[in-house]
N, C-alpha and C positions, 0 to 999 in steps of 0.2 A: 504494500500500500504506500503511495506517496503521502510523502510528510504535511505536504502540502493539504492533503485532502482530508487530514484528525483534523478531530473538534477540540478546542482548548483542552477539556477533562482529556482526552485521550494522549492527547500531550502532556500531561503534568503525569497521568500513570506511566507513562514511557521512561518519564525522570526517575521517577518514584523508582522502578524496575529496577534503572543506572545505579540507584542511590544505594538499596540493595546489597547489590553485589559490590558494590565499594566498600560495604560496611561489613563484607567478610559473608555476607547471608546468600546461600542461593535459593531465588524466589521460587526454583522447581526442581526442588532434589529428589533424586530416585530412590532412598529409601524407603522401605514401608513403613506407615504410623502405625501404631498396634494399637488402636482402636481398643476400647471393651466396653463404653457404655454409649446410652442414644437416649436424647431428648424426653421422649416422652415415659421410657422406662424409666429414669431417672426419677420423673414425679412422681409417678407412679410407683414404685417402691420406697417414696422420701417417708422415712420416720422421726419426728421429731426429738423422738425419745432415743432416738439409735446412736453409736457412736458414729463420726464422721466418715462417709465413706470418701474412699480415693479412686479416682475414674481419670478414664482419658477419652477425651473426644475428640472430636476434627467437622466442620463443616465451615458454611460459607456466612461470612460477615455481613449480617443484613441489617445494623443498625449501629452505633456510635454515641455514646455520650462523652465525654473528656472533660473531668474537675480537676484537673490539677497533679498529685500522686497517684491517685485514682481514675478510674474509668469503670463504665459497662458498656459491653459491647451484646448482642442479641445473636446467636449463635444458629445458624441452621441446618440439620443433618437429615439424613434419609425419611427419619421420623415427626420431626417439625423444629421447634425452636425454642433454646431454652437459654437464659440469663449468665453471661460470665463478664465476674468483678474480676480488676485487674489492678491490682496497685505497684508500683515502680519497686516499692523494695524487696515484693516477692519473685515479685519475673527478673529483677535485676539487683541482687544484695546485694554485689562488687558496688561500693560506691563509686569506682571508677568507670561503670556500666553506665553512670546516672546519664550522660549525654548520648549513648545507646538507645535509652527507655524514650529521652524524647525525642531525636531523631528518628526512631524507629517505629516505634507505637504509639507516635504522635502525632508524627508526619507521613511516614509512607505507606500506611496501613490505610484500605479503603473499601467501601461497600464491595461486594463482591468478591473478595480475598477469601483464599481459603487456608486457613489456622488449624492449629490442633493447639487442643489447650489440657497439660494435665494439673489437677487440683482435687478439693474437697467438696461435697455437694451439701450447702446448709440453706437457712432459711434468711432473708434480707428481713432490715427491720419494718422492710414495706408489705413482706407476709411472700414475698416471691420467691420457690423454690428456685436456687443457682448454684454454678461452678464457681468457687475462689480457687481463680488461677495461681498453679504457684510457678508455673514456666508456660513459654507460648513460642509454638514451631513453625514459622510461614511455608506454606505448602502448595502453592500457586496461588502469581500473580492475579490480578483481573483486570486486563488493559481497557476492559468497553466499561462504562457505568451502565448499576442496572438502574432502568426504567420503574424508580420505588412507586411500590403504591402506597400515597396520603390519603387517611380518610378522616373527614372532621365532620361532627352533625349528621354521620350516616352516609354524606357524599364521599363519592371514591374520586379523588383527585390523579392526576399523572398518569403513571402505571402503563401496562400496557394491554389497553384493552379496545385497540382496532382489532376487527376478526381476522383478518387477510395478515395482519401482523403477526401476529398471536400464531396463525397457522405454520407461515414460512419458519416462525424464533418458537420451536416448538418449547425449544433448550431452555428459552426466559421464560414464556410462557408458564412451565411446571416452577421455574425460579422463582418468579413473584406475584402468581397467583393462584392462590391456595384454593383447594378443592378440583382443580384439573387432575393434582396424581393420582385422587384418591377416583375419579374414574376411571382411568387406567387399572390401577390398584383392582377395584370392581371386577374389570374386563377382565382381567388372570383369573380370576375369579368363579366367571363364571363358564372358562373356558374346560377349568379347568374341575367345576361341580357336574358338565355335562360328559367331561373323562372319564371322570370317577363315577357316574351312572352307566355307561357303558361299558367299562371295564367290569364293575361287580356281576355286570351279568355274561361274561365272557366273551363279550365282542371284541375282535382285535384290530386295533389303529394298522395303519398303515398309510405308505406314499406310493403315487401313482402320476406318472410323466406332467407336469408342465407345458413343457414343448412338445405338440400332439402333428402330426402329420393330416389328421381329420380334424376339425371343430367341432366334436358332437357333443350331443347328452343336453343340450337348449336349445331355443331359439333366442339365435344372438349375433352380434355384426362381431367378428374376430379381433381381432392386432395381429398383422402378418408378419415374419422374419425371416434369417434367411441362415440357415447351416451349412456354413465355408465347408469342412471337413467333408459333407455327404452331397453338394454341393444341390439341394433341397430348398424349399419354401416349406417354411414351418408356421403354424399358428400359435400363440399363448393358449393355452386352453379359457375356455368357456365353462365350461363345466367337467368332473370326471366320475359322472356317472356309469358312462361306457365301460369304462376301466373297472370300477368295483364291481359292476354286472360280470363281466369276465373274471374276476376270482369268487364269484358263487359257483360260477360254470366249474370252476374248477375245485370246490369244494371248501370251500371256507363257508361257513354258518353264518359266520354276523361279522361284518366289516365297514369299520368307517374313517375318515378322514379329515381333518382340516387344514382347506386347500386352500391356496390364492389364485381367487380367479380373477381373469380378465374379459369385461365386453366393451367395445369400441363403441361406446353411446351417449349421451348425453349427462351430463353431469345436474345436481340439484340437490336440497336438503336432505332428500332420502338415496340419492341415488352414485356411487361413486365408480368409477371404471376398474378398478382394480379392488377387490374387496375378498373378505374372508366369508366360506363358506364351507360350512359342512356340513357332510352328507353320510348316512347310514344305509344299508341294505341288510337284509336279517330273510335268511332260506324260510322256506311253508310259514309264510307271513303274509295275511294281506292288507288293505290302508284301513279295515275296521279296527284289526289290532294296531295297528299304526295310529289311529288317533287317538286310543286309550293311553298306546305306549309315551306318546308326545304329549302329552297331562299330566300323565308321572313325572316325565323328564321335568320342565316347565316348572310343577308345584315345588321339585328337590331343589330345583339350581336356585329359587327364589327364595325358599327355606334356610337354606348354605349363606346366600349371600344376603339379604338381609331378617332372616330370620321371621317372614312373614310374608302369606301371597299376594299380597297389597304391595303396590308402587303407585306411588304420587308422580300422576306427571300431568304439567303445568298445575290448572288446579279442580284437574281431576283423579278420579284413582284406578288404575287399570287393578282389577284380582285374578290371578292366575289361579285361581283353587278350583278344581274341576269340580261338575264337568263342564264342557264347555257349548254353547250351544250351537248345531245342525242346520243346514241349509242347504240346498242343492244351488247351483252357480243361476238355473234357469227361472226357479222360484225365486232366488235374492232378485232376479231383471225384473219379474213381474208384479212384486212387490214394491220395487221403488221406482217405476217405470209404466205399469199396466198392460207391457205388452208382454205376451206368451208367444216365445222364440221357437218351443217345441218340435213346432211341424212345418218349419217355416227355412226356406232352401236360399241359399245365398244371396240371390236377385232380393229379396224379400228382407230380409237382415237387413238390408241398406237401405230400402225404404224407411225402417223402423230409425237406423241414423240418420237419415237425413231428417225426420220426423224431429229424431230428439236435441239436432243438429249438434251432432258426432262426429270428432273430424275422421274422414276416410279417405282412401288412394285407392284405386284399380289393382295395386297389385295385392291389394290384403285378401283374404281370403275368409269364409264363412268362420273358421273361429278367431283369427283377428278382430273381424268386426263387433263378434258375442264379447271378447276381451276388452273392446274399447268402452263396447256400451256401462260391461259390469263396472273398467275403473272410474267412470266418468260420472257416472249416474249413482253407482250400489258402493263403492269401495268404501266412502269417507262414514259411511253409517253403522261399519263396525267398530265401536271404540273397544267395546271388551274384547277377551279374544272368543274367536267364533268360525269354526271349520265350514269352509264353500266348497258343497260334495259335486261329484258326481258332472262333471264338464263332459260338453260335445268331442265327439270322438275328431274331428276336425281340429279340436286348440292342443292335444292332448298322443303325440304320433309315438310317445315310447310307454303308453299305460294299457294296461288291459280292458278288455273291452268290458261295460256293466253285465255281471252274470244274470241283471231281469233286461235287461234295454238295453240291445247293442248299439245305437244309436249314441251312445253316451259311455263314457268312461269311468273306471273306477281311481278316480281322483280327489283329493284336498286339497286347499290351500288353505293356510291360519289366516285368519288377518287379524292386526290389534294395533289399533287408534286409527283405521282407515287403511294400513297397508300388511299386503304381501308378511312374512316371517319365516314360512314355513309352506313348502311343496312337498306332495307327497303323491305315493303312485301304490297300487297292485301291479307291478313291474308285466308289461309284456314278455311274454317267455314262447310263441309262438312265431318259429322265423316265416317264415310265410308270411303270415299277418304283417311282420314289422317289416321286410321288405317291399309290402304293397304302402306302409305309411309311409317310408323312406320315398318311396317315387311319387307319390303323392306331395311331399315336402321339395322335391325337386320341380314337380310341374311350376308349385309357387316360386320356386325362384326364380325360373326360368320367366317367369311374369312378372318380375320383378324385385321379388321377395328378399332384398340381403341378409334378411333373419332365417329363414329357411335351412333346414338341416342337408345335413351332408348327408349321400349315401356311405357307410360305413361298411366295405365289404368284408373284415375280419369281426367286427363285433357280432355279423346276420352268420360266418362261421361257427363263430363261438355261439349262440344260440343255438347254432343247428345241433353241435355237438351234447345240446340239452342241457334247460335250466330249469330247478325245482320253482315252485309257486314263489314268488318273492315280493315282498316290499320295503318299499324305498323313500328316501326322507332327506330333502335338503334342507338347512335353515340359514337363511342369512344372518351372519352374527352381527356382522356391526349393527346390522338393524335392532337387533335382539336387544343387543349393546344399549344403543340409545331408548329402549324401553324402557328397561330393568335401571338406570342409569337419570330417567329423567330427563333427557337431549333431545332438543327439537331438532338438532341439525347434526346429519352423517360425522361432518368433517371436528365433530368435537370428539368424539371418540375412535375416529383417527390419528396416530401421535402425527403423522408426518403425510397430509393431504394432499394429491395433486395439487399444485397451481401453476398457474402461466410462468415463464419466468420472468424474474424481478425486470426493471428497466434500468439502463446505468445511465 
């Protein structure tokens, strides 16, 4: 970076650096600090009545006061923030130190800095549990100032809290404003209550290709690339359904994943191009027990993570505690729409859009159309969560067909606060059948369809080669995420969101 282009503060930290290492101190030594205690455990086991304990901590300098021989400084480590007194003749008894202590911990020491500091944890006569430092070890500099947040009278002053900032400075973001890790925090959380539901019951994790030579298992616009080595055009995968379908074929019971997928499509508060998703398949299963089984799941990870099936979000409350209530996709249309799509053939479907005036294009097809009407008209009307059964066999080209009404599919999808969470199938296991929906999914692309599925000539192999009764289960987690979590918007429970890049 030209020198030219620091801001005053980032200049005086520069000096500060200089001053440093003049003064014998390196601002970034490579030893380890030996660490043993953390903010809030500290309170948290503080006894009045106990003898003094002796800790060493380390985090970053989020505040400053400086009286004289004294100081406190506001200390903040993995855990949160807790008070360290500093007085000149503990950190510095060599009276010949004394021009150390001000030089140093007086002057070169700045918000942002990261210190370790070993001492005794007592009580101030202000009643605030703290560290009395009796030595202080500078452990990296901080050449940028953070962005503090002030708050007086309840308003939040400074800080940083433009979104698009906030997003790209993911780093500050978690730095100085409190309650972003603890969604993160959350999201392990609850990645990892839905592992441990599937683990106890002997489903095994597993990975499955990224880079797919077909885009199948959705309908979805890809991300193309390109493999020098096999000298190939490859896709990001979309979905890897296809893949787990083929290790049922080949005898695994219950298998599931969490993948990163990619769709080349528009971006929005629910919607992000590159996201996490995962997906289960489970042998002689079909989406009846699949919706039972997705209640359980649901009520446990909600139980885990905040210990009740109630979430506040804005200021309403979503309850995850089954059961949950039933709907067919075609009864949800006629419900909040009054028309009955039933018996009603593509030409007709559009009528009913153009009626509801529904945006449409020539090359969408009879269940595109069913799909627009339901998210435009029926979606925003689920806020609890609520299973949409039973889709035309048209929106729906890798599910089995309904064993009363072949007309129609044995499918779900959840929805909770209006959108999408959770897809689900009685998985196709008839190659036949699924090769006449694969050409069928080609006619539409051939009509324009870039969502349109690929024909997959090794997965209609592996089918041939026979697959037991199966069902199958994706859920989007980020979305999940910002349920469970409270988040109106994808990109807050993203650490590090697409965006444009910056402008110089």
């Amino acid at each position: 970076m030209n020198v030219a282009e620091l801001s005053e503060q980032e200049i005086f930290r520069r000096n500060s650096l200089e001053q440093l290492r003049e003064a014998g101190i390196n601002p970034y030594p490579a030893e380890a600090y030996p660490v043993n205690a953390y903010s809030q455990e500290i309170k948290d086991s503080f006894q009045d009545d106990a003898p003094h304990r002796e800790v060493t901590v380390a985090g970053r300098i989020m505040s400053r006061r400086i009286m004289g021989k004294a100081s406190f400084m506001e200390l903040q480590d993995s855990e949160g923030r807790i008070q360290v007194y500093i007085t000149r003749n503990d950190v510095c008894p060599d009276e010949n130190d004394t021009e150390l202590y001000n030089t140093v911990f007086k002057k070169l020491l700045d918000i942002g800095d990261f210190v370790g500091i070993t001492g005794f944890v007592f009580r101030t006569q202000m009643g605030e549990i703290s560290v009395h430092a009796q030595s202080l070890t500078v452990l990296a500099k901080s050449l940028r100032p953070l962005p503090i947040v002030k708050v007086k009278d309840g308003v939040t002053y400074d800080g940083l809290t433009d979104p698009e900032m906030r997003y790209r400075q993911r780093y500050v973001d978690l730095v100085v404003n409190q309650g972003v890790k603890d969604i993160f925090l959350k999201r392990t959380k609850i990645f990892n209550a839905m592992r441990t539901f599937f683990n106890e019951r002997g489903y095994i994790e597993v990975d499955t290709p990224v880079l797919q030579s077909i885009p199948g298992g959705a309908a979805a616009r890809p991300f193309i690339t390109h493999h020098n080595a096999l000298d190939i055009p490859l896709y990001l995968r979309i979905a890897n359904e296809l893949y787990l379908k083929r290790l049922i074929v080949g005898g695994f019971e219950g298998v599931y994943e969490f993948s990163r997928n990619f769709r080349n499509e528009g971006m929005d508060r629910t919607h992000n191009p590159e996201f996490t998703c995962m997906e289960i398949y489970v042998a002689f299963k079909d989406y009846q027990w699949m919706m039972s089984f997705t209640e359980q799941m649901l009520e446990r990870i909600c139980m885990d993570v905040h210990g009740t099936t109630k979430v506040q979000f804005g200021d309403r409350e979503i309850d995850f505690k089954p059961p949950y209530k039933r709907i067919s996709i075609l009864d949800a249309i006629k419900e909040h729409t009054g028309y009955d799509l039933g018996e009603m053939d593509e030409n007709q479907v559009r009528e009913v859009c153009r009626a509801l005036h529904v945006e449409q294009h020539p090359a969408m097809g009879k269940g595109k159309l069913i799909d627009a009407i339901f998210s435009e008209k029926c979606e925003k009307n689920y806020f609890q969560p609520t299973f949409i059964t039973d889709y035309p066999i048209e929106m729906s080209p890798l599910t089995k067909r309904h064993r009363s009404n072949p007309s129609l599919t044995e499918r779900f999808e959840l929805m909770v606060n209006g959108k999408e969470i959770a897809n689900a199938y009685s998985e196709l296991n008839d190659p036949i059948d699924q090769r006449s929906r694969f050409e069928e999914q080609l006619r539409l692309s051939e009509k324009g369809d870039d969502e349109a599925m690929f024909i997959d000539e090794d997965f209609l192999r592996a089918l041939e080669y026979g697959m037991p009764p199966t069902s199958g289960m994706g859920v989007g987690m980020d979305r999940l995420v910002m349920f469970l979590t409270g988040q109106e918007s994808i990109q807050e429970v993203l650490l590090f969101p697409q965006m444009r890049p910056e402008r110089t």
